[in-house]
PAZAKE-715569 format. One line per field, with one value per residue (C-alpha): residue number from 1; residue in three letters; chain; y negated, z negated, x. Coordinates in pm, 1 decimal, padded with zeros to 6 digits. Layout:
// PAZAKE-715569
k	(NUM  ...);
r	(ALA  ...);
c	(A  ...);
yy	(Y  ...);
zz	(Z  ...);
xx	(X  ...);
// end
This chain:
// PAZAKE-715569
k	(1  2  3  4  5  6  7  8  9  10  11  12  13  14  15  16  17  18  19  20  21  22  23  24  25  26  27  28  29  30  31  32  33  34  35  36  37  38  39  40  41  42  43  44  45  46  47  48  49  50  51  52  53  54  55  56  57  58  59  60  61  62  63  64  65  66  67  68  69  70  71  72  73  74  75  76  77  78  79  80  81  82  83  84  85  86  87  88  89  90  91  92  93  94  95  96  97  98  99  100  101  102  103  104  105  106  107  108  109  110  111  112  113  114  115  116  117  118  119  120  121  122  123  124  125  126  127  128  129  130  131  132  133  134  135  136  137  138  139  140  141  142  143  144  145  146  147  148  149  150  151  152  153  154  155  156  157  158  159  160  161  162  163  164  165  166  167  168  169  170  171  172  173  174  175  176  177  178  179  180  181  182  183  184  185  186  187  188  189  190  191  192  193  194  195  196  197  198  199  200  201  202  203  204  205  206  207  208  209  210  211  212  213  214  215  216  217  218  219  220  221  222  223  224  225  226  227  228  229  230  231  232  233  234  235  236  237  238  239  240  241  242  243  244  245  246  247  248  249  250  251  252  253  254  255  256  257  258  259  260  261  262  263  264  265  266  267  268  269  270  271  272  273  274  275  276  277  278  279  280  281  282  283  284  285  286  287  288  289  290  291  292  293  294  295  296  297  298  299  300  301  302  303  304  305  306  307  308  309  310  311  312  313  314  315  316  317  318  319  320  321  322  323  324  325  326  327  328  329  330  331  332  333  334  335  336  337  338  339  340  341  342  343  344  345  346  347  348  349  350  351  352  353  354  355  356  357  358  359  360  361  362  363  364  365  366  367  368  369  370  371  372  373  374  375  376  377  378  379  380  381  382  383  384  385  386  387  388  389  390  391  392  393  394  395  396  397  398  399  400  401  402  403  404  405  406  407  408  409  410  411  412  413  414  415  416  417  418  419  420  421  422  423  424  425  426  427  428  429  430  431  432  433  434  435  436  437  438  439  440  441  442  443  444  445  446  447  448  449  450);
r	(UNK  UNK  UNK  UNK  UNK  UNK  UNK  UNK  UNK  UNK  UNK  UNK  UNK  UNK  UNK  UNK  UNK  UNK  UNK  UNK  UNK  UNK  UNK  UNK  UNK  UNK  UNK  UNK  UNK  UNK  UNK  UNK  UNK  UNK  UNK  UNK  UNK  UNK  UNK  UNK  UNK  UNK  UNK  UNK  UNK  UNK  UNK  UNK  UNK  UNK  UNK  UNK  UNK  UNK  UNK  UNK  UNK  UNK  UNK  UNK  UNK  UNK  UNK  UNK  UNK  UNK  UNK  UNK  UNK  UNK  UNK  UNK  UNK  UNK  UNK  UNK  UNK  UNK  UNK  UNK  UNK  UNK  UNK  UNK  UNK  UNK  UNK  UNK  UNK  UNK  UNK  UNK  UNK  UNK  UNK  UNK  UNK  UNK  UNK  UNK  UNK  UNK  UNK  UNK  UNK  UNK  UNK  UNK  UNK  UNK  UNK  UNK  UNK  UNK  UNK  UNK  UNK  UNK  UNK  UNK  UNK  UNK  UNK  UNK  UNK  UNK  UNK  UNK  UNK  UNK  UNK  UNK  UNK  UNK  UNK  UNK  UNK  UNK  UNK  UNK  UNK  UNK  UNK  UNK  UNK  UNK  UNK  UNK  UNK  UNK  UNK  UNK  UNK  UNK  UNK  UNK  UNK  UNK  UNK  UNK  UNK  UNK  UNK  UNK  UNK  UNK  UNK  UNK  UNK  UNK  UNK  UNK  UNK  UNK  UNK  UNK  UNK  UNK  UNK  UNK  UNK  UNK  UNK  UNK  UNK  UNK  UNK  UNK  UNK  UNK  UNK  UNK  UNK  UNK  UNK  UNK  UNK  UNK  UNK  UNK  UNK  UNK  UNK  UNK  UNK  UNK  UNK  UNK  UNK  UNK  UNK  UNK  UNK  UNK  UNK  UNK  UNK  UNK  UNK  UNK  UNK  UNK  UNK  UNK  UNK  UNK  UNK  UNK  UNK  UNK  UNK  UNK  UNK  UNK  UNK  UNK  UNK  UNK  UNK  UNK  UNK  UNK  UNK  UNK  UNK  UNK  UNK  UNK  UNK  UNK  UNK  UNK  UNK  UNK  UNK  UNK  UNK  UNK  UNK  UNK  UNK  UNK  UNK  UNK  UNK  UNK  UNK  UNK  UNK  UNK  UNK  UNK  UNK  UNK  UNK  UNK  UNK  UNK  UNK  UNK  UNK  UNK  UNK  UNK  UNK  UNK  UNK  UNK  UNK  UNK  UNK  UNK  UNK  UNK  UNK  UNK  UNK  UNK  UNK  UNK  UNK  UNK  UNK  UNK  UNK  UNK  UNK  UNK  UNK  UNK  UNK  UNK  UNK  UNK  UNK  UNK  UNK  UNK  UNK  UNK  UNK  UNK  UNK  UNK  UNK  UNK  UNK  UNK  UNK  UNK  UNK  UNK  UNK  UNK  UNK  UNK  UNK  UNK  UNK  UNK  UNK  UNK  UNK  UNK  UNK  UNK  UNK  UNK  UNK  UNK  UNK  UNK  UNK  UNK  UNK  UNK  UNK  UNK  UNK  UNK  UNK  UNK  UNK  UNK  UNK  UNK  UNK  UNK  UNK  UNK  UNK  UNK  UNK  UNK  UNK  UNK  UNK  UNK  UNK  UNK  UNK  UNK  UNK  UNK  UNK  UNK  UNK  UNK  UNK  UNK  UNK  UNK  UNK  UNK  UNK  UNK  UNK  UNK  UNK  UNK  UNK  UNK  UNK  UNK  UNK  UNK  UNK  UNK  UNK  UNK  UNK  UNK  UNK  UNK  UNK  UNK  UNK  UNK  UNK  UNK  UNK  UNK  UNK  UNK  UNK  UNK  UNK  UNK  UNK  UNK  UNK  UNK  UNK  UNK  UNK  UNK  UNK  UNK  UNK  UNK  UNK  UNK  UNK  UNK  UNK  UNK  UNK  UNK  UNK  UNK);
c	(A  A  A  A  A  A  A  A  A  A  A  A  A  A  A  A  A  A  A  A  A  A  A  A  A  A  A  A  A  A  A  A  A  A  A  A  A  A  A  A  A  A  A  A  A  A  A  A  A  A  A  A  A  A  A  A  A  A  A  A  A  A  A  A  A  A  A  A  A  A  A  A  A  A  A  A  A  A  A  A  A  A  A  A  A  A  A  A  A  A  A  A  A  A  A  A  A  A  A  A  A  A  A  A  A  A  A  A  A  A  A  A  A  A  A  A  A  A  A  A  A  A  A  A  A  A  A  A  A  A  A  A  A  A  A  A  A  A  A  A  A  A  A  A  A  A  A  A  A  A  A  A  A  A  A  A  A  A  A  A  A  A  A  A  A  A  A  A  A  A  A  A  A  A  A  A  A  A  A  A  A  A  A  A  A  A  A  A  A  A  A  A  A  A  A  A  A  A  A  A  A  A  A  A  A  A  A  A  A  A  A  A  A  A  A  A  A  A  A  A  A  A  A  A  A  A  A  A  A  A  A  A  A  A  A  A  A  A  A  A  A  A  A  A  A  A  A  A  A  A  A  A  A  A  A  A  A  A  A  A  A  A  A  A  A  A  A  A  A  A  A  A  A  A  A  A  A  A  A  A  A  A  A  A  A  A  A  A  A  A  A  A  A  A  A  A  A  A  A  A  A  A  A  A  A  A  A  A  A  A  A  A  A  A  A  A  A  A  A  A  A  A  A  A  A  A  A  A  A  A  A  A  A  A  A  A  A  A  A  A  A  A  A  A  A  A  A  A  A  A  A  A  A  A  A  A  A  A  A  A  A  A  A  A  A  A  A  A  A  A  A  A  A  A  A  A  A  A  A  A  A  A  A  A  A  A  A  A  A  A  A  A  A  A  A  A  A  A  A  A  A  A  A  A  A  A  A  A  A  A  A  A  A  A  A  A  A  A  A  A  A  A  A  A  A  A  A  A  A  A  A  A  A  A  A  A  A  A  A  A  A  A  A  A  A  A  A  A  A  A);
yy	(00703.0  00306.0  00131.6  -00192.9  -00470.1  -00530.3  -00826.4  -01015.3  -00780.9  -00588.7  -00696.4  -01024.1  -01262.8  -01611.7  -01870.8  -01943.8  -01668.5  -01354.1  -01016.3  -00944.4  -00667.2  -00560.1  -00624.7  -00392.7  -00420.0  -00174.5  00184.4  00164.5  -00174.9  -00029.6  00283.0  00060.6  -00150.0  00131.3  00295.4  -00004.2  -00011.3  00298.5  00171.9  -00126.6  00112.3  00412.0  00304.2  00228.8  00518.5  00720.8  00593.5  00693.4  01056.2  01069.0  00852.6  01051.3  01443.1  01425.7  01605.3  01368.6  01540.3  01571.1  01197.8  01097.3  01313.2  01120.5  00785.2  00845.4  01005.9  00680.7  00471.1  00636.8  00606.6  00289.8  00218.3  00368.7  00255.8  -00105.5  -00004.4  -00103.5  -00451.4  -00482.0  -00375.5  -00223.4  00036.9  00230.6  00332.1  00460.1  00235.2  00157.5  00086.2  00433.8  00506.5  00459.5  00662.5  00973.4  00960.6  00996.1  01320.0  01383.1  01153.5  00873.9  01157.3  01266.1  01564.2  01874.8  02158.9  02161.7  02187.4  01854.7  01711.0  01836.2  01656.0  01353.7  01392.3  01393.8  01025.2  00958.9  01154.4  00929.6  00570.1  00607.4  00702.5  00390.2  00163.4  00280.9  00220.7  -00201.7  -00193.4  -00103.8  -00332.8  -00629.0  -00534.1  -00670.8  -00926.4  -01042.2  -01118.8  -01397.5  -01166.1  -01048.3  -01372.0  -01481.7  -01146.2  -01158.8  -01568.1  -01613.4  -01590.0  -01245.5  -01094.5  -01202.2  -01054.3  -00708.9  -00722.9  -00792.9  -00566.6  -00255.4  -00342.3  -00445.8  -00078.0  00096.7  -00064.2  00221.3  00489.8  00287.2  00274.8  00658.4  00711.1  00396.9  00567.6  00911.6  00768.9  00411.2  00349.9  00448.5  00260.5  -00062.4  -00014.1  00052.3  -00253.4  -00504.0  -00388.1  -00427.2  -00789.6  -00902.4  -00721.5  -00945.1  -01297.4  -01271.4  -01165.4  -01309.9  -01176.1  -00847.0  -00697.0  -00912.0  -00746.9  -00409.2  -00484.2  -00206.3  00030.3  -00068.9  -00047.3  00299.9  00381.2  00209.9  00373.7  00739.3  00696.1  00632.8  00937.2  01146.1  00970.7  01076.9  01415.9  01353.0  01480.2  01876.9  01950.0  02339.0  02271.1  02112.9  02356.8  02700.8  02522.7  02443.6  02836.7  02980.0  02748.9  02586.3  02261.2  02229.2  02359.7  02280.2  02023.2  02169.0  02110.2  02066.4  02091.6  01847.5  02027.2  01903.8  02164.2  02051.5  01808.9  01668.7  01517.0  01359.0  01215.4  01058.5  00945.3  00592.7  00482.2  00479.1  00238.0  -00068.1  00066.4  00022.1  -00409.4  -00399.9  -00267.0  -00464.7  -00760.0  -00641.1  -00526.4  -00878.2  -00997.6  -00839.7  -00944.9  -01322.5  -01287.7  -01132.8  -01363.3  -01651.0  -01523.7  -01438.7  -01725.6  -01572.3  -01635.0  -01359.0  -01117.3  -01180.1  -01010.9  -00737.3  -00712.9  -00511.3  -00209.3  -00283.4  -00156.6  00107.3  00249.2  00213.3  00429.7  00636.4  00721.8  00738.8  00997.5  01202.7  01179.6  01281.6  01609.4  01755.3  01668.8  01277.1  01009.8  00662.0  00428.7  00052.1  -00185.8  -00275.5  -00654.9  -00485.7  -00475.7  -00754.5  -00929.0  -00716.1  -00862.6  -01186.9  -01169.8  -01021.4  -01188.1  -00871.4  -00782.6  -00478.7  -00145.1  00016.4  00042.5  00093.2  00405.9  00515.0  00446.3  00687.7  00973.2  00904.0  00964.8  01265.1  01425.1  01368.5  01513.9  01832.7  01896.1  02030.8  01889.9  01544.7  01599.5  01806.4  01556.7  01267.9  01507.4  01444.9  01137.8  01127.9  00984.3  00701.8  00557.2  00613.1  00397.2  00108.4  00088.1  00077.2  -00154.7  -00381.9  -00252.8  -00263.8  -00637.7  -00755.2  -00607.7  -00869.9  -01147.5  -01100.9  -01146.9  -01435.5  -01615.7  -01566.1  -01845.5  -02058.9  -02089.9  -02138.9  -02382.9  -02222.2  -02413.2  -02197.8  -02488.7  -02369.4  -02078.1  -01852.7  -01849.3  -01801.9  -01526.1  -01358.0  -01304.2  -01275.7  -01015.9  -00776.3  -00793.9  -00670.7  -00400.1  -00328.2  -00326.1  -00220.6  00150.8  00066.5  00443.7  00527.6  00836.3  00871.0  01226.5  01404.3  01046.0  00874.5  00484.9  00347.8  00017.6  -00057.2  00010.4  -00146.9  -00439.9  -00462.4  -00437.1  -00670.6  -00936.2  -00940.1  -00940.1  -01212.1  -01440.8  -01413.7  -01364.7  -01726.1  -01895.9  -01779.0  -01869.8  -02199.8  -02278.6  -02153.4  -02425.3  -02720.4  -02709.1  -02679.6  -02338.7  -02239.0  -02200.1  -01989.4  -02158.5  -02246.0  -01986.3  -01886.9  -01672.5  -01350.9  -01301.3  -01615.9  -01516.9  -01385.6  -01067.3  -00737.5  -00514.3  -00224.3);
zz	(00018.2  00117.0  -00045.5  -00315.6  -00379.2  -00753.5  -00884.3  -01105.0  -01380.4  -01324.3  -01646.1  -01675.4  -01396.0  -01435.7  -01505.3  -01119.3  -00961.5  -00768.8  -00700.0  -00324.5  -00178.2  -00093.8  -00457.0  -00752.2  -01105.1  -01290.4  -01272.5  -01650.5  -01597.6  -01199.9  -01400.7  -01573.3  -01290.6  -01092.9  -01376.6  -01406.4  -01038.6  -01108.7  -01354.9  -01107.0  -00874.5  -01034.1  -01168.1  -00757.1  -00671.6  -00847.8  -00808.0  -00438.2  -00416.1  -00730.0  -00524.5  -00181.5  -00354.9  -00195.8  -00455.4  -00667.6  -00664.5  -00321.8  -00286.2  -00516.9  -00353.9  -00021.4  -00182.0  -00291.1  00011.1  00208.9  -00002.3  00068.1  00448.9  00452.6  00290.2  00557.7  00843.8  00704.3  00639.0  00331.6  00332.1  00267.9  -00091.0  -00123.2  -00274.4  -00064.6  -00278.6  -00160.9  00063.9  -00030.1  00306.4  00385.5  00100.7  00301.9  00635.4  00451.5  00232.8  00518.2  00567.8  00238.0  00269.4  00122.9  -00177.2  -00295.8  -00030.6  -00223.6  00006.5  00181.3  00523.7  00469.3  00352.5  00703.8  00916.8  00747.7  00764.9  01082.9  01071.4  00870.0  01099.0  01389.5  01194.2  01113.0  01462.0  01598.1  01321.3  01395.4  01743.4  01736.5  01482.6  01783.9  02001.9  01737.6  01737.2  02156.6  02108.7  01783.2  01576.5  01775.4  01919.0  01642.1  01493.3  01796.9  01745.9  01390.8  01299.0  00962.4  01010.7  01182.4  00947.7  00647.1  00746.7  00806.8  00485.9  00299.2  00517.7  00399.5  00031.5  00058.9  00290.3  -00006.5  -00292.8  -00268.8  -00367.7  -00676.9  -00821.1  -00748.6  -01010.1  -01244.7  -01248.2  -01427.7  -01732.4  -01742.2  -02122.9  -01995.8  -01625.9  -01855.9  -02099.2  -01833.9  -01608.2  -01926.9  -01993.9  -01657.3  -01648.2  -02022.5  -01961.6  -01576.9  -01783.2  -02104.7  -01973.1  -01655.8  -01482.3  -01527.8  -01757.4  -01569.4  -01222.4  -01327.7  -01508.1  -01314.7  -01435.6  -01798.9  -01773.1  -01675.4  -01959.4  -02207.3  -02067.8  -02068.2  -02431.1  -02498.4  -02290.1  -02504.7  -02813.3  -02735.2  -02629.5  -02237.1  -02119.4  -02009.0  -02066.3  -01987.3  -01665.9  -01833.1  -02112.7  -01856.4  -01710.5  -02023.0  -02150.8  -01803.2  -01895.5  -01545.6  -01633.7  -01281.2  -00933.1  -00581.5  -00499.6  -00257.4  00125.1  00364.6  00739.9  00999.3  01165.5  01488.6  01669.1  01456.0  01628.7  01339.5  01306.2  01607.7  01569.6  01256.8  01376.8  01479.5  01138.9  01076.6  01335.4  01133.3  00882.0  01095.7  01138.6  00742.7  00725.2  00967.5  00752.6  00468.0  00631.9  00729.8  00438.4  00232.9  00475.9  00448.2  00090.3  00005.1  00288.8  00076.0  -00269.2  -00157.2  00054.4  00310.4  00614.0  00850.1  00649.8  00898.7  01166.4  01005.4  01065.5  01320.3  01121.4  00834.7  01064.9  01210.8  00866.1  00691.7  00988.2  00984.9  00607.5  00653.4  00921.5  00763.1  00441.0  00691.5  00804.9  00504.3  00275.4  00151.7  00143.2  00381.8  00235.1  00242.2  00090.8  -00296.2  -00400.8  -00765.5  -00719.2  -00532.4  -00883.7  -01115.8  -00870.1  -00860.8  -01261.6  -01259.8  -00925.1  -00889.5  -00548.9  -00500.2  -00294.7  -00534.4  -00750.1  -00468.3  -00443.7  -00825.0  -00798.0  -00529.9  -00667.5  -00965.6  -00813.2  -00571.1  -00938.8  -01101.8  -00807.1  -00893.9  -01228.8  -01179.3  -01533.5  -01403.4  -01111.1  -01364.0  -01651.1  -01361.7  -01250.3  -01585.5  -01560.2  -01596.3  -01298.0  -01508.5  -01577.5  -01200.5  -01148.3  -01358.3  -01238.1  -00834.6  -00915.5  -00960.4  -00760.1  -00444.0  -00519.1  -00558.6  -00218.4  -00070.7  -00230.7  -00083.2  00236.3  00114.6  -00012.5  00275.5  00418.2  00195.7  00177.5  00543.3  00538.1  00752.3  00887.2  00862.0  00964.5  01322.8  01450.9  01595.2  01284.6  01049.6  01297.5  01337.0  00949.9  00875.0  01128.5  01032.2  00650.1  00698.4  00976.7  00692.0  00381.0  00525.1  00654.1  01014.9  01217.3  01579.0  01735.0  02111.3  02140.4  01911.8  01845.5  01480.1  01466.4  01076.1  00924.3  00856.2  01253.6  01383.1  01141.1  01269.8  01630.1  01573.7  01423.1  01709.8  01934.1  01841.1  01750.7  02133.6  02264.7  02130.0  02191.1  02537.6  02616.2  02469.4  02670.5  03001.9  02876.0  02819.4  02474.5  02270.8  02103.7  01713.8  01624.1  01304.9  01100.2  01221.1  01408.7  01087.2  01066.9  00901.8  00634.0  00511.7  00490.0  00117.8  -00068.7  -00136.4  00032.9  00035.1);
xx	(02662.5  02696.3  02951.8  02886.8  03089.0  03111.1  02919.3  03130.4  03258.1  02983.4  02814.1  02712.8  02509.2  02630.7  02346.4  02172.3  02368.4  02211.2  02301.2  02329.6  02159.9  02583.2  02698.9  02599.3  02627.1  02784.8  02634.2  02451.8  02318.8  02230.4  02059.5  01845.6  01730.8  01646.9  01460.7  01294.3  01168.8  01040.2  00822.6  00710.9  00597.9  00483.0  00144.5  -00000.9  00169.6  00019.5  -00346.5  -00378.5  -00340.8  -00564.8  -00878.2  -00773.0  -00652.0  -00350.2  -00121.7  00061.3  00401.3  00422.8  00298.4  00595.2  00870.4  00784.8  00752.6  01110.2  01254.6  01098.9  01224.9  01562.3  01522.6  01424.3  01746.5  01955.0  01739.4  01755.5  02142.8  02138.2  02056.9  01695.7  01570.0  01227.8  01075.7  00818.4  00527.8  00173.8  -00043.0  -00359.9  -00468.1  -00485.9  -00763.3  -01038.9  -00947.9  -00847.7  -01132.2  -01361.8  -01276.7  -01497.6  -01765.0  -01561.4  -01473.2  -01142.7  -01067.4  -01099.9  -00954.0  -00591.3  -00835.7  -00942.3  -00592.1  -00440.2  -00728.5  -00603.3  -00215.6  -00277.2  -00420.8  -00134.5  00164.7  00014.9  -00026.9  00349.6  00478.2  00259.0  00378.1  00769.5  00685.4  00580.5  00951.3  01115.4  00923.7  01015.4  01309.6  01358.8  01054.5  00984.9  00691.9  00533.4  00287.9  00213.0  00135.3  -00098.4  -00310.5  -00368.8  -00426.8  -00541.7  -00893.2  -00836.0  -00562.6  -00785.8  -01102.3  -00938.1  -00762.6  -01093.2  -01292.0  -01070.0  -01091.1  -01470.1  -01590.4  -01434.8  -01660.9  -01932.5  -01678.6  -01568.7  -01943.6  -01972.6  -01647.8  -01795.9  -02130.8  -02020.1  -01933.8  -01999.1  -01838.3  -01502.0  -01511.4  -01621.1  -01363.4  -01049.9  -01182.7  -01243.9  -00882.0  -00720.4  -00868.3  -00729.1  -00414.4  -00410.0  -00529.7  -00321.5  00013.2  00230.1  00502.5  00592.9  00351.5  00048.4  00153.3  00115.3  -00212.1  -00392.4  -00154.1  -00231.4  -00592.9  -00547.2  -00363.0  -00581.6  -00871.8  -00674.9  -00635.8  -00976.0  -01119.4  -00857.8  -00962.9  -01371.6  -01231.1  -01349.1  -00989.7  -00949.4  -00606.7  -00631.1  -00453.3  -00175.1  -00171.6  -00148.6  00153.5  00335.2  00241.2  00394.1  00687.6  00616.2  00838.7  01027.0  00891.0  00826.8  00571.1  00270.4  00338.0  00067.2  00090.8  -00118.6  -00400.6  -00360.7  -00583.4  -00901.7  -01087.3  -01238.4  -00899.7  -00888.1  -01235.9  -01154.6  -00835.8  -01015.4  -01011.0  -00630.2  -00537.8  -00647.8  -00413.3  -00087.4  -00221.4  -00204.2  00131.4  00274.9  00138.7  00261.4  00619.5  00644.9  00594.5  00833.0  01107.8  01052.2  01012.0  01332.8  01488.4  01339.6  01469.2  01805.0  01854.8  01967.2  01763.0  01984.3  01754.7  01450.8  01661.4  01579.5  01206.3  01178.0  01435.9  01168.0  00888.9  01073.3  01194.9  00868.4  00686.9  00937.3  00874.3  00502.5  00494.7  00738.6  00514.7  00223.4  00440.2  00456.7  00158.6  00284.4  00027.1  00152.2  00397.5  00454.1  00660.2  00604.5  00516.7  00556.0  00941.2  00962.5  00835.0  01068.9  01342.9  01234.7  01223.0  01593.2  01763.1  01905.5  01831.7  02079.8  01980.0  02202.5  01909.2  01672.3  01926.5  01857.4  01481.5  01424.1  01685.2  01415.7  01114.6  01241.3  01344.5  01039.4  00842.2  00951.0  00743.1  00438.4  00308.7  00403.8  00096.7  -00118.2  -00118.5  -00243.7  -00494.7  -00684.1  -00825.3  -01171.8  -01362.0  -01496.6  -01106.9  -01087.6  -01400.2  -01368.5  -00995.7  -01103.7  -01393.5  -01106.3  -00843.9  -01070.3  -01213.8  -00877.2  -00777.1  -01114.4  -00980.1  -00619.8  -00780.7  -00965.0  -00646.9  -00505.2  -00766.5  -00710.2  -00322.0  -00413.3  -00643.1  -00883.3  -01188.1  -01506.4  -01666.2  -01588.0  -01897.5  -01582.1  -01464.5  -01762.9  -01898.2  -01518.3  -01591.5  -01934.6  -02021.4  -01686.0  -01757.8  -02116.7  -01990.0  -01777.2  -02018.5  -02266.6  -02087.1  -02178.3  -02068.3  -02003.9  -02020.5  -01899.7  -01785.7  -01576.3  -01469.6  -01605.9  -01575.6  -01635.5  -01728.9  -01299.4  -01250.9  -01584.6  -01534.6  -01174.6  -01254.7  -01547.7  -01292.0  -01047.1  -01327.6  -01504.4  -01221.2  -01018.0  -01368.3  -01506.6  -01188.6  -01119.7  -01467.8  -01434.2  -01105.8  -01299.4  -01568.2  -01321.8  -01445.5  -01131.1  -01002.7  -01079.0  -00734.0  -00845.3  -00575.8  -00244.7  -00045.7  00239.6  00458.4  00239.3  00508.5  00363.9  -00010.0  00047.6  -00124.7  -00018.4  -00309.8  -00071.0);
// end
């Protein structure tokens, strides 16, 4: 177990100090952080194996577990909590036709999607690591890294109108709710506004009686309170696997965005710019967590901007309670009511919730323009964009072999293509290069995409 300096007396946080990620408070006061981080992170935890039917314990055991890797790959001196990615929505879906998977066949055609992703994203960690981010940087400009954020969120808005659809009362009522809960409140309770629409519009669907709790109920009778969460294997002799497997490489460019990101942001609340050094270990860890999620059944991870606002509120940015969030969540993957009671959410909740949840992922992209001042008044850059979003909302497919290309890879292929295309054309021309934005440092380009 690492080792904590004491903060202070280990009670109080004099006015403008912070709490190191080496210093802890005392353990209650650590308790309560953590506990609290849990809380931060559950409610988008929780949402993604209930759109993809991964199962939510096992989801949470390896969201903890991560979380705890991370820790000791990062040694212990870069906070985060690794909760599910939303990125990877829209890959494993496809197994089902853009459905939650319904058999454990399907769910190991898509860990195997996942087991790969992490192994590639661990893999440009340990290239950082000797090079640094620069490349990384050049290859996804603004223009590019916003168009395949917004492309991911944008493919997926047909699935969120299927859910809405079924009962249209309840997906109005959870989305009206998720916006108030976003407009009235800020900071903490305005972050996880998603969350709260989900509960609001879970305690209608009990009040109107649209909630089957039999499930629940059978578990409670067999006095089924602690057991082991449900394991699934890859399936790496299906080829249906491998032809899908197209479809999770954009994935790893939003994690690395969002890796990045987390690292200059605690570097920038902390103050303690020595913290970017450790970009590359951030990589590493988080594919590390996401293909050992992918072994066993887990849905991918990333880092949380949730938590990075609960420690922003708190300026306590100690891995000691990193430490009791993920003890937290490994313990409460092991009660099968936990998973059961999720598993009742009507499809309506689920569709007015994603109606938002999915836009919101768009706009990230979009905002990452305009922090960045890109000019769309340039053709590489309008046609970088406008040709990937309707690849992307549109469903465009490819087929060559057992190999299936989607609208989030064609879209994403279509982006790169276009912009290094156009600009290397234009230098070969004497014409000047679309710079898509100035070249910043991607921990800068903002959002949360997960």
């Amino acid at each position: 177990m690492p080792i904590w300096t004491l903060h202070g007396d280990g009670r109080r946080i004099a006015p403008g100090a912070v709490v190191k990620p080496e210093e802890r408070l005392n353990w209650g006061s650590t308790l309560a952080i953590g506990s609290q981080h849990v809380v931060a992170m559950f409610g988008a935890t929780f949402l993604v194996p209930i759109l993809t039917g991964f199962p939510v314990t096992t989801t949470l055991l390896f969201s903890g577990l991560g979380t705890l890797l991370f820790l000791l790959l990062t040694r212990n001196r870069l906070p985060s909590y690794l909760g599910s990615s939303f990125a990877f929505i829209a890959p494993i879906t496809a197994f089902n036709g853009g459905k939650a998977l319904e058999t454990p066949e399907q769910i190991g055609q898509a860990l195997v999607g996942v087991l790969i992703a992490g192994l590639l994203l661990a893999g440009v960690g340990a290239l950082v690591q000797v090079t640094g981010t620069r490349w990384i940087e050049r290859l996804m400009p603004p223009v590019v890294s916003g168009a395949i954020v917004a492309l991911i969120g944008l493919n997926l808005a047909p699935v969120a109108w299927q859910n809405f659809r079924t009962d249209g009362l309840l997906a109005s009522v959870t989305l009206i709710a998720c916006i108030l809960f976003s407009v009235l409140f800020r900071g903490f309770l305005g972050r996880i506004s998603i969350f709260l629409g989900v509960v609001v519009g879970y305690i209608v669907a009990v009040i109107l009686g649209r909630v089957d709790f039999s499930g629940v109920a059978d578990l409670i009778e067999a006095r089924q309170w602690v057991g082991l969460p449900t394991f699934h294997l890859p399936s790496f002799g299906d080829p249906v696997a491998w032809g899908l497997l197209p479809m999770f490489l954009p994935v790893v460019l939003v994690l690395i965005a969002e890796n990045v990101g987390h690292v200059r942001g605690v570097a920038t609340m902390t103050g303690d710019p020595t913290v970017n050094t450790r970009t590359g270990r951030a990589l590493l860890a988080d594919g590390a967590a996401t293909a050992l999620a992918g072994l066993f059944g887990g849905s991918g991870t990333t880092t949380y901007g949730e938590n990075i606002g609960v420690m922003a509120a708190t300026r306590i940015y100690s891995t000691a309670a990193y430490w009791v969030a993920g003890i937290i969540a490994v313990l409460l993957s092991f009660s099968p009511v936990v998973g059961a009671i999720l598993f009742t959410i009507p499809s309506g909740v689920i569709g007015g919730v994603t109606t938002a949840l999915y836009g919101l992922i768009g706009v990230i992209g979009i905002k990452i323009w305009v922090d960045n001042q890109v000019d769309f008044s340039r053709p590489v850059n309008q046609y970088t964009v406008a040709v990937a979003f309707v690849i992307a909302i549109a469903g465009f497919t490819m087929n060559l072999g057992q190999l299936q290309f989607g609208g989030i890879v064609l879209g994403t292929l279509a982006a790169l293509a276009i912009y290094h295309g156009g600009n290397a054309i234009a230098r070969a021309r004497k014409t000047g290069a679309d710079d898509g934005g100035p070249i910043v440092p991607i921990g800068q380009l903002g959002g949360d995409p997960r």
